[in-house]
C-alpha positions in Angstrom: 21.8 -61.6 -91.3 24.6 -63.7 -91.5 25.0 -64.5 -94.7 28.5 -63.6 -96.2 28.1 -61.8 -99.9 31.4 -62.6 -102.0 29.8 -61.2 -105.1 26.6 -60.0 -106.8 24.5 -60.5 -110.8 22.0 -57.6 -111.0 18.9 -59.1 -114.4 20.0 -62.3 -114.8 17.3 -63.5 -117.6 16.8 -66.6 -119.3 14.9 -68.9 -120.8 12.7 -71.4 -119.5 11.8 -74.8 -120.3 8.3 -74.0 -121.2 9.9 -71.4 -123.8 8.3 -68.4 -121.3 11.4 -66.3 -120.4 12.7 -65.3 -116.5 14.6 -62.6 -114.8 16.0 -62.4 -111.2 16.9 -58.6 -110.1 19.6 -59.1 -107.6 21.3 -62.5 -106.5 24.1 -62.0 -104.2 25.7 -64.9 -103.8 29.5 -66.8 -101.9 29.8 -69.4 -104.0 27.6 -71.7 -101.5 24.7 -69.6 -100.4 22.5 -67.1 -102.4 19.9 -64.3 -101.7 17.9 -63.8 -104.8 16.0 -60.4 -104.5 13.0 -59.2 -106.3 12.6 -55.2 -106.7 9.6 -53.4 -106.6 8.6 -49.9 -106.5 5.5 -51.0 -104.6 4.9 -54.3 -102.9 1.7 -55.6 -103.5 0.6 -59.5 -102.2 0.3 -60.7 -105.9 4.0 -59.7 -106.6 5.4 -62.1 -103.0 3.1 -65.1 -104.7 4.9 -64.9 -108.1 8.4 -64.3 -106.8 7.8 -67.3 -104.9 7.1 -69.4 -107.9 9.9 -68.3 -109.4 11.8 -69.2 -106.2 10.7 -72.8 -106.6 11.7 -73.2 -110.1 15.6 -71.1 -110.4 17.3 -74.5 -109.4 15.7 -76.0 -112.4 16.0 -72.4 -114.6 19.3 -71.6 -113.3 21.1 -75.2 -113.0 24.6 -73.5 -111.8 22.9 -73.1 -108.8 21.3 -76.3 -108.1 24.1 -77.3 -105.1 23.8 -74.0 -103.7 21.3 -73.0 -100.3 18.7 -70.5 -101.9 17.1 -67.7 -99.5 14.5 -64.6 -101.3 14.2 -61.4 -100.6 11.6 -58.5 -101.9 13.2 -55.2 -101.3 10.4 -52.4 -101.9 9.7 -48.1 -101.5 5.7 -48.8 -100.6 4.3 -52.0 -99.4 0.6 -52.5 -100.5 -2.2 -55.0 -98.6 0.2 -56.5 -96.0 2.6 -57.4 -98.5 5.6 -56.9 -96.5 3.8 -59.3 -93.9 3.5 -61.5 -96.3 6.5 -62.0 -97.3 7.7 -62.1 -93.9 5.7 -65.5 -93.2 6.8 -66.7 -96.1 10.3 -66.7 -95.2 11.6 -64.3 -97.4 13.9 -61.4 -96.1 11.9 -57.8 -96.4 14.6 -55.0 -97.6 12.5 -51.7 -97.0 14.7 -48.7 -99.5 14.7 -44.9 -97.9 16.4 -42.4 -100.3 20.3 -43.9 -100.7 20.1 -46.7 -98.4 18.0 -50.3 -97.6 17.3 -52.1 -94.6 16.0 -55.2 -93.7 12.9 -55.0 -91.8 12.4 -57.9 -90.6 11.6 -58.7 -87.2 14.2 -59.8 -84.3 12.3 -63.7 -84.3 11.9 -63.9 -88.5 13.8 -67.6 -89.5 14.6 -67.0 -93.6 12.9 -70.1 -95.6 15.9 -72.0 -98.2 15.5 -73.1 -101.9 
């Protein structure tokens, strides 16, 4: 999609400022740009709403990132209610896994929303 991927942090947790605790499953990142993914064994519309959230709040969370352009992802094996729709108008890249691969699913006109 045009983003170059220098390196990758699989469960980076933390705490946040409320004392509630965090965790980001993938974030493959250049040093300028970032896609933080959220994994899922199934998709479900609830799960795209709180990844979201937690979308809107890493800068703050994660302050090492705070110069750099954030875009989400939800990569997923079943999709419940629409929820790879959903994620689609929301502007976050959807990464469908079959057996020892991934793909993004996406459709030819989808723009990716930044952080």
């Amino acid at each position: 999609m045009g983003i170059a991927i220098g390196d990758t942090t699989t469960r980076l947790k933390g705490k946040r400022p409320d004392g509630g605790n965090f965790e980001f499953d993938i974030l493959a990142h250049n040093g300028q740009s970032m896609v933080v993914i959220e994994v899922k064994t199934t998709l479900r519309p609830q799960d795209v709403k709180k990844f979201i959230e937690k979308l809107n709040h890493i800068k703050q969370w994660v302050p090492r990132y705070a110069n750099n352009v954030i875009y989400g992802g939800v990569a997923w094996l079943t999709a419940a209610a629409g929820a790879e729709a959903m994620a689609e108008s929301r502007g976050l890249f959807s990464i469908r896994a079959t057996g020892d691969s991934a793909a993004i699913v996406n459709s030819p006109a989808f723009h990716p929303r930044s952080w």
